[in-house]
Every structure is written in structure tokens, then in C-alpha cells.
TORKOL-4160 file (C-alpha; in steps of 0.2 Angstrom, whole numbers, padded with zeros to 4 digits, m for minus):
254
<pt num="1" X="m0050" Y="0006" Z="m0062"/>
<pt num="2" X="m0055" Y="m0011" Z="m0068"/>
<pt num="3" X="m0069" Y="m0014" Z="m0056"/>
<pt num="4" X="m0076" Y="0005" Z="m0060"/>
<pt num="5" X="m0076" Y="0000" Z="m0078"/>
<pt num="6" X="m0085" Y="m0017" Z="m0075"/>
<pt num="7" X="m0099" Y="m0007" Z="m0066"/>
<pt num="8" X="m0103" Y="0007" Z="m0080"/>
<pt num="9" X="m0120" Y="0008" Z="m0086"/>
<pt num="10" X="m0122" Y="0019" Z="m0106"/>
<pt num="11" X="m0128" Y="0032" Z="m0103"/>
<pt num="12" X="m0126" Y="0039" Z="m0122"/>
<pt num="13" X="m0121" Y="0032" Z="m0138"/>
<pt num="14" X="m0101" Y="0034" Z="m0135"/>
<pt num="15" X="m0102" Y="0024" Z="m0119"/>
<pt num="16" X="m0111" Y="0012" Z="m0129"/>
<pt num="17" X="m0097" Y="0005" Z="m0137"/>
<pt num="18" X="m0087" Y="0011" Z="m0124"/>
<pt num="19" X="m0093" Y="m0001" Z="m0112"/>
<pt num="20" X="m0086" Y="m0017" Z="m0124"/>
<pt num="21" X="m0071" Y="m0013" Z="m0130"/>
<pt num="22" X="m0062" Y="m0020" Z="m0114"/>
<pt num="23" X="m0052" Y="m0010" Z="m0102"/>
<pt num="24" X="m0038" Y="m0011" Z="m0111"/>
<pt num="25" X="m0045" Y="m0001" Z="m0127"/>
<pt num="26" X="m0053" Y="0012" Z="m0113"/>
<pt num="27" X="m0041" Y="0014" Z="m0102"/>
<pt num="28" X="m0021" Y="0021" Z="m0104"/>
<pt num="29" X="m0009" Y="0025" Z="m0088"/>
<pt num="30" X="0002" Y="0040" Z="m0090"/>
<pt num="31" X="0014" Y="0042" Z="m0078"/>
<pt num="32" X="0018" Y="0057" Z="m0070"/>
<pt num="33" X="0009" Y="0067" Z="m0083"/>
<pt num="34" X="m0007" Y="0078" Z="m0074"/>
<pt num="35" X="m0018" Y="0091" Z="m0078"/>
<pt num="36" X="m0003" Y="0103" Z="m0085"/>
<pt num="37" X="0001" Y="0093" Z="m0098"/>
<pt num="38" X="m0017" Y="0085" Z="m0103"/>
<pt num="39" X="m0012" Y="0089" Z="m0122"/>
<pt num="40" X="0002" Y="0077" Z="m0119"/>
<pt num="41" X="m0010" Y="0065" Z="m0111"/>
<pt num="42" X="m0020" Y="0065" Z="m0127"/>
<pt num="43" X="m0008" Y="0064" Z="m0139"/>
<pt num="44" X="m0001" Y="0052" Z="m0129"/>
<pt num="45" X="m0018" Y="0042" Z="m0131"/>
<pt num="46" X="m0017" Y="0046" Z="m0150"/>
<pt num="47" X="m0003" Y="0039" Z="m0154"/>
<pt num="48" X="m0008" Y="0021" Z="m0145"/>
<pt num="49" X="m0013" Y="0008" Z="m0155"/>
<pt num="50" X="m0024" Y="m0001" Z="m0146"/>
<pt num="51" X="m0030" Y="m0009" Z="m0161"/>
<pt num="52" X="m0016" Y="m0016" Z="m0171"/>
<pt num="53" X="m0020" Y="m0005" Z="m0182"/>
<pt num="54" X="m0010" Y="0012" Z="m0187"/>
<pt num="55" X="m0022" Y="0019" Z="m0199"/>
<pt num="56" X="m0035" Y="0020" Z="m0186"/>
<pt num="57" X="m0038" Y="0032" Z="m0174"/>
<pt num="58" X="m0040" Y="0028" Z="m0157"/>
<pt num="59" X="m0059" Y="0029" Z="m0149"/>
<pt num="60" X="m0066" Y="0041" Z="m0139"/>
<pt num="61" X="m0070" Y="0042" Z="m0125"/>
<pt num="62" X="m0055" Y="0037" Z="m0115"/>
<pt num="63" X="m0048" Y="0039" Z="m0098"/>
<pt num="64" X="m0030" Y="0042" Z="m0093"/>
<pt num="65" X="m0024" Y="0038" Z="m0077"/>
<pt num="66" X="m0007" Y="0050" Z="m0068"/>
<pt num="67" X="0002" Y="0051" Z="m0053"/>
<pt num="68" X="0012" Y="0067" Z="m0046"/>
<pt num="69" X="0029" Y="0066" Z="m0044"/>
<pt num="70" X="0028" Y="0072" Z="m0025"/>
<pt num="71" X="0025" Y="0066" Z="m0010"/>
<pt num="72" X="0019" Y="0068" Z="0006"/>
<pt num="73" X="0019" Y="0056" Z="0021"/>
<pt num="74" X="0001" Y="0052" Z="0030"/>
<pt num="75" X="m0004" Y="0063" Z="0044"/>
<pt num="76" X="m0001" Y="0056" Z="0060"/>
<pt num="77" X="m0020" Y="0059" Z="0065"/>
<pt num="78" X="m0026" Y="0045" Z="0053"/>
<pt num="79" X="m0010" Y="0035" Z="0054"/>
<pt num="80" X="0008" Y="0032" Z="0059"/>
<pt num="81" X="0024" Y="0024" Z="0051"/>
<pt num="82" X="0032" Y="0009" Z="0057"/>
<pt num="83" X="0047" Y="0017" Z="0060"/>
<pt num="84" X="0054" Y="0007" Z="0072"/>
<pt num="85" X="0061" Y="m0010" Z="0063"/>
<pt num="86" X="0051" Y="m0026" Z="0068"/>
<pt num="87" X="0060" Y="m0041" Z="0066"/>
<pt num="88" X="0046" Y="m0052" Z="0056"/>
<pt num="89" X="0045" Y="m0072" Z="0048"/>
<pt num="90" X="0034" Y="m0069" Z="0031"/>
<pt num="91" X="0019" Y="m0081" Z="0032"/>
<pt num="92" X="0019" Y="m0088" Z="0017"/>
<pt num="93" X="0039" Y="m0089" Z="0017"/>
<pt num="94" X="0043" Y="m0110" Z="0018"/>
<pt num="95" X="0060" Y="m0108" Z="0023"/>
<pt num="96" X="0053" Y="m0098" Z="0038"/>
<pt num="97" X="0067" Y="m0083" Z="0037"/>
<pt num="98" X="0067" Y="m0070" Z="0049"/>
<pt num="99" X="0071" Y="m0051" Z="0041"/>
<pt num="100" X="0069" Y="m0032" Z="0048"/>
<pt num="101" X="0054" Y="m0022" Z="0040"/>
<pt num="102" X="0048" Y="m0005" Z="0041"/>
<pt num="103" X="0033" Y="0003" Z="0034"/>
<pt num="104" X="0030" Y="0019" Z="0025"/>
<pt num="105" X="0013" Y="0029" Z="0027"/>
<pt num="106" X="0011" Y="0042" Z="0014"/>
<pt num="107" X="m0002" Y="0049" Z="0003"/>
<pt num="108" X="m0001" Y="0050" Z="m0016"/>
<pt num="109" X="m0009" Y="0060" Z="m0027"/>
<pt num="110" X="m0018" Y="0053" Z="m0043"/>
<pt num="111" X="m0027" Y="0060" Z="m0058"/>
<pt num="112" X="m0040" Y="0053" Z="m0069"/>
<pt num="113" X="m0042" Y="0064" Z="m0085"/>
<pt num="114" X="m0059" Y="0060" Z="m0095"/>
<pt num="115" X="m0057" Y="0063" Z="m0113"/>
<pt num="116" X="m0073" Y="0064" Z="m0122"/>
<pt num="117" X="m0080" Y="0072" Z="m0140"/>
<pt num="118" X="m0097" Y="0078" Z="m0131"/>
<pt num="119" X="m0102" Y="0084" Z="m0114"/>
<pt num="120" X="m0115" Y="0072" Z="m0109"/>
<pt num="121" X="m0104" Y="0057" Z="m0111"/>
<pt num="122" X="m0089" Y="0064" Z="m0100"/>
<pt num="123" X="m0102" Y="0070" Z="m0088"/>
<pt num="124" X="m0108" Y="0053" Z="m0087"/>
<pt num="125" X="m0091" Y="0046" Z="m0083"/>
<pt num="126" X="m0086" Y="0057" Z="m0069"/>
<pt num="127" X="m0104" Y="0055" Z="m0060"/>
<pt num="128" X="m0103" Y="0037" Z="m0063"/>
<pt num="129" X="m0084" Y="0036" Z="m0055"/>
<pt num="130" X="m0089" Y="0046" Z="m0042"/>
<pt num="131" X="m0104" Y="0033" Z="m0038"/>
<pt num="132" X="m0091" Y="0021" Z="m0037"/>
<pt num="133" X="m0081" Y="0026" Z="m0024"/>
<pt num="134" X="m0094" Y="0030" Z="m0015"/>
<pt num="135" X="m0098" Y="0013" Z="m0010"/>
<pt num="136" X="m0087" Y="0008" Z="0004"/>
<pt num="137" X="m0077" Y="m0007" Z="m0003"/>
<pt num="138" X="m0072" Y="0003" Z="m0017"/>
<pt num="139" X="m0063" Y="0016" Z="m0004"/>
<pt num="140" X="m0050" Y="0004" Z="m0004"/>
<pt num="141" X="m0040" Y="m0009" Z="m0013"/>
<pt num="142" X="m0023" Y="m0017" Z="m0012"/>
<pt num="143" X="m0005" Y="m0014" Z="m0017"/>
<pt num="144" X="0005" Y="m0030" Z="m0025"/>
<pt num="145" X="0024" Y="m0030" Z="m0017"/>
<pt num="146" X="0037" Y="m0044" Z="m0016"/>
<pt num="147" X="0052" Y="m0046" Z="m0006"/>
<pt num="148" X="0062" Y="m0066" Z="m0005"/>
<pt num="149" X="0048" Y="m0071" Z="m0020"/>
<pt num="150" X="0036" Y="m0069" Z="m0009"/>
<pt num="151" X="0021" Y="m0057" Z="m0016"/>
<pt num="152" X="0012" Y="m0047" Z="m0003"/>
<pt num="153" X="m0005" Y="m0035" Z="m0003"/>
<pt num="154" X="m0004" Y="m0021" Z="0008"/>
<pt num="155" X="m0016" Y="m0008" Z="0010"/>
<pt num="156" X="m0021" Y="0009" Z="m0001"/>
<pt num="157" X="m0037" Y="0018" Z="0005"/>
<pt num="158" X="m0045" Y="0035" Z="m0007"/>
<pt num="159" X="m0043" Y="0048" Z="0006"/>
<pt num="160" X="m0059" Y="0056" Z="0003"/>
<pt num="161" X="m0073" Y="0050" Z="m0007"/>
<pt num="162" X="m0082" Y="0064" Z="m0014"/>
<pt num="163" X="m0073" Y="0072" Z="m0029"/>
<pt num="164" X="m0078" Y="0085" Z="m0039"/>
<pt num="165" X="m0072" Y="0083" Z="m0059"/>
<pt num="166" X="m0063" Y="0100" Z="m0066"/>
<pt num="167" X="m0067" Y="0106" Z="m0083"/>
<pt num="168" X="m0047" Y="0108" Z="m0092"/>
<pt num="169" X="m0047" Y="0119" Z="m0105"/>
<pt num="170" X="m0039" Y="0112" Z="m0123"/>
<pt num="171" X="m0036" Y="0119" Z="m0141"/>
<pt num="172" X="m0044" Y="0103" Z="m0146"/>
<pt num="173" X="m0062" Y="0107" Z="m0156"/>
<pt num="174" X="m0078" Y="0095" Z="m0151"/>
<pt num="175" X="m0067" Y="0089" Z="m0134"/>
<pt num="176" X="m0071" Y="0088" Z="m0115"/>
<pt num="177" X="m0057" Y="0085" Z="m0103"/>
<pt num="178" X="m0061" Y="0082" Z="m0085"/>
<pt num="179" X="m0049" Y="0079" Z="m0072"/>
<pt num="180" X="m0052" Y="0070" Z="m0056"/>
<pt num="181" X="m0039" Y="0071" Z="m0042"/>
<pt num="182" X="m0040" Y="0060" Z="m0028"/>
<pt num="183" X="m0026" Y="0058" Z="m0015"/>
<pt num="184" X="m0021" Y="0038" Z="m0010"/>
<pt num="185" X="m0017" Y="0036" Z="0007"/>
<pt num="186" X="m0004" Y="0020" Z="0005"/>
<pt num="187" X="0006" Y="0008" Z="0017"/>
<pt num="188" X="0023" Y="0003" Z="0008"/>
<pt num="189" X="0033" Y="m0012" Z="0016"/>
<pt num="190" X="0053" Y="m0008" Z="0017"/>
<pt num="191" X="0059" Y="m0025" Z="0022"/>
<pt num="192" X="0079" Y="m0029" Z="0024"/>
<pt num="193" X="0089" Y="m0042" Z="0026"/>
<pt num="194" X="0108" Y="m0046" Z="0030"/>
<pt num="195" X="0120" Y="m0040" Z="0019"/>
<pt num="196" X="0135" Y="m0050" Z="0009"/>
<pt num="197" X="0148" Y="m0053" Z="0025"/>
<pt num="198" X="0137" Y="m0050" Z="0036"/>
<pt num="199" X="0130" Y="m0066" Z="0049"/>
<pt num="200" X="0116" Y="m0076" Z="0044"/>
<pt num="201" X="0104" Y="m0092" Z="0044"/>
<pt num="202" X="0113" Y="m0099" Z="0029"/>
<pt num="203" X="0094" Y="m0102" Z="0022"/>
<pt num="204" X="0094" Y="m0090" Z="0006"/>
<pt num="205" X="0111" Y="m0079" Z="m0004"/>
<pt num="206" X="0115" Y="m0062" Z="0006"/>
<pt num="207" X="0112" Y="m0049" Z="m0004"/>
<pt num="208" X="0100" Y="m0058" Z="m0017"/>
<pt num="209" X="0081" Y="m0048" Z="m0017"/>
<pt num="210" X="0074" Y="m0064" Z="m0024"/>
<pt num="211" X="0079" Y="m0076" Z="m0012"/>
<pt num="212" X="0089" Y="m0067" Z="0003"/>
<pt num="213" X="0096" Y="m0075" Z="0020"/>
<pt num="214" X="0087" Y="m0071" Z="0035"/>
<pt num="215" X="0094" Y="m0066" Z="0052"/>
<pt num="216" X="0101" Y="m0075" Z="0065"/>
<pt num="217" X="0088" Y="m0083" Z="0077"/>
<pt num="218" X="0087" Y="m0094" Z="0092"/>
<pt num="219" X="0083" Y="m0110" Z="0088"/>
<pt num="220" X="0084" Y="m0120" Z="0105"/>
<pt num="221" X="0088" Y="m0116" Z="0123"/>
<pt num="222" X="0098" Y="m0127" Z="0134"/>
<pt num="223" X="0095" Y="m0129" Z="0150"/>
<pt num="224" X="0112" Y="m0133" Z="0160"/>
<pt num="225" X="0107" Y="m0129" Z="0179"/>
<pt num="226" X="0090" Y="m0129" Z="0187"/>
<pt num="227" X="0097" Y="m0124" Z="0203"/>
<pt num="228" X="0094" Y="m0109" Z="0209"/>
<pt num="229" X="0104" Y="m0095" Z="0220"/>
<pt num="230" X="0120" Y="m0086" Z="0216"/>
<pt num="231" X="0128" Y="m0092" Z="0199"/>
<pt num="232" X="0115" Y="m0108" Z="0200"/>
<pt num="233" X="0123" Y="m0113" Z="0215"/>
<pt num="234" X="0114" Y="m0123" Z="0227"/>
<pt num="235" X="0098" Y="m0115" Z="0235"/>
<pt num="236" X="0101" Y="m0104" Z="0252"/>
<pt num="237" X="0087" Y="m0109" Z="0264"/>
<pt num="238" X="0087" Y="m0098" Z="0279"/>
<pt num="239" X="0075" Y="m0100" Z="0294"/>
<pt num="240" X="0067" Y="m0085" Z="0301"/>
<pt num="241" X="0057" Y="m0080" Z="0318"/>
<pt num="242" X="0047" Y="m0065" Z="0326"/>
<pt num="243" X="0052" Y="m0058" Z="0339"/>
<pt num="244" X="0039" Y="m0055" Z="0353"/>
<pt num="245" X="0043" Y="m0044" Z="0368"/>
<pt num="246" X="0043" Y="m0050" Z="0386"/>
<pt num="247" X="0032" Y="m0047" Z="0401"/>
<pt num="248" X="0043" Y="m0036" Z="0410"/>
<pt num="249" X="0047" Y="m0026" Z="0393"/>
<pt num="250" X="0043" Y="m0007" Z="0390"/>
<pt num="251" X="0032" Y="m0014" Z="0377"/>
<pt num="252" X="0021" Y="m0024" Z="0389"/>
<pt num="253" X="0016" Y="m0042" Z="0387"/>
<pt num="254" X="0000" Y="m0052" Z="0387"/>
């Protein structure tokens, strides 16, 4: 939301000084609050003070940003889980520990509510969000997670770039609320490592999220025998011939 806002252009006299008051004076998340509860958005907005100052009321216009509660994993036609755990050493991890990781595909639904005192200036806003996503590098952007201190980006992807921006009706005079849903498509790491009591590589505290052990690996092979045949006994050599038949043999001879 931060790029989008960096890429506004006023259209009207609101966005005019809506365009310098800094993302954080324009822009409020609330979580799980959507479309059912925009008068809880916006009071929610009300009662922020961006500006130090209690006696004055927040600006307009502003934009709130929701999640839904539920959840739905990816279809398996655009993408699959890792289900199967893959035992993996994090790049950037200097101690070189091995731990389990799975991945969760699932698609998230989000909710941008515009909140503006005249039409044209929420109209603007919505035509201008749409614009930005559809330019392809704004289709997607990354995830922060970290696991053994060690902060990772994985990938979120805007499932569908064309979205239309839904008039919500409010007891609020002189105010337009639209609401934009759009559905995130995310990958989520579920990494593990070995529990307290369990056997490790001694490198990290079982248990510990911040810095865990790893799992056992091998760390050198020995060879004790480069002999070969049974139970690396000495090689069994065996000399072989073919047969030919004789002259005065049923199956003639030269």
C-alpha cells in the first residue's frame, strides 16, 4: 500500500493534501473488520490521532485496510503445498543448521475501504489503485517471516487484477465508502526443529524459536574396506568360456 500511495497523482482538492500527509496519516489497518462493519472502520479512523492532537479531527480521505477471518487453501491448478517435509539448511543461517519445513498455499481475502467526503475524490482513488495493480510488478510482493533469527521473504501474488470498487451504503451525511476486495494467493513457511530431549546437532537450544538446534546430519563418511564381493571380502574372479559344438554334433560344425 505504500508503493500505491507513493504513485498517486491529485486528482481533486482532497487528494491534494492527501498526497503529503505521509502514508501513515492516510492509511490505518483494521483487522478483521470488512465491509459489515465499515461504520466500525470509520470510527475506528475517528478515533486515531494521527496527529498528536485530540482536538482534531482526523483527515479525509483515508483508506483502511481488512483481512477476513477465513481461510481457504490455493487451488491446486495454480499451485500445490509442500506437504511432504523437506529437510533444508537456511542460506543465510551461519551455524549451517539443518531443520524440516513445510509450506502452506492458501488464499487470503483482503479489503480496502475508501473513505471520502465527495465522490470524485473516492472515485479517483479506486481508479487509481486499480491502475496500480495492473502493472505487473505490482501483482506481487513479499511476505517478511523468521524462524532461528533468520528473516525470510516469501511470496504473495493479487489473485486477479481487475477489481471493481463497491459503493457501501452509511448513515454518514457528505461520505463515500468504497470497498475493494481482492484475494491474496500466499505461500507460508512452517519450519520445525527438534524438540527438548530429542537428538540434535548441539549448535542452537532445543525448543528455542530464536535460536533452535538443528537435526542430526552426516558429517563425514569413512571408508573401512575398498574391497569388494560378499561382506567386502576379497573379489571373486571367475573365468568363463563358450561352448561350440563339434563336427559330428546335431548342430553341425564349420
Amino acid at each position: 500500500m505504500g508503493r500505491f500511495y507513493a504513485t498517486l497523482v491529485p486528482t481533486t482538492k482532497p487528494l491534494e493534501g492527501y498526497v503529503t500527509r505521509g502514508v501513515a496519516k492516510s492509511m490505518a489497518w483494521a483487522p478483521s473488520r470488512m465491509i459489515d462493519a465499515a461504520e466500525d472502520m470509520l470510527s475506528l479512523w475517528m478515533r486515531s490521532d494521527i496527529h498528536d492532537a485530540p482536538t482534531r479531527p482526523p483527515d479525509m480521505p483515508a483508506i483502511l485496510v481488512a483481512l477476513a477471518k477465513d481461510y481457504t487453501p490455493t487451488g491446486r491448478d495454480y499451485t500445490r503445498q509442500v506437504a511432504d517435509r523437506e529437510m533444508v539448511v537456511i542460506p543465510t543461517d551461519e551455524k549451517e543448521r539443518m531443520f524440516g519445513l513445510r509450506a502452506v498455499a492458501g488464499d487470503i481475502r483482503a479489503q480496502i475501504v475508501i473513505f471520502a467526503t465527495d465522490e470524485p475524490t473516492a472515485h479517483s482513488l479506486a481508479a487509481q489503485f486499480g491502475l496500480f495493480l495492473d502493472a505487473t510488478p505490482n501483482r506481487r510482493f513479499t511476505a517478511r517471516y523468521t524462524f532461528a533469527s533468520q528473516p525470510m521473504d516469501w511470496p504473495v501474488q493479487v489473485a486477479l487484477p481487475d477489481v471493481p470498487a463497491m459503493n457501501i451504503p452509511t448513515e454518514a451525511k457528505n461520505l463515500t465508502v468504497l470497498a475493494i476486495d481482492i484475494t491474496l494467493r500466499a505461500e507460508i513457511p512452517l519450519f520445525d526443529a527438534p524438540k527438548t530431549g530429542e537428538p540434535n546437532d548441539g549448535k542452537g537450544t532445543p525448543g528455542d524459536a530464536a535460536d533452535p538446534a538443528g537435526y542430526l546430519v552426516v558429517q563425514q563418511i569413512g571408508i573401512t574396506s575398498r574391497e569388494a564381493g560378499p561382506n567386502g571380502g576379497a573379489t571373486d574372479i571367475r573365468p568363463y568360456g563358450v561352448a561350440v559344438p563339434d563336427a559330428g554334433g546335431e548342430g553341425g560344425g564349420a
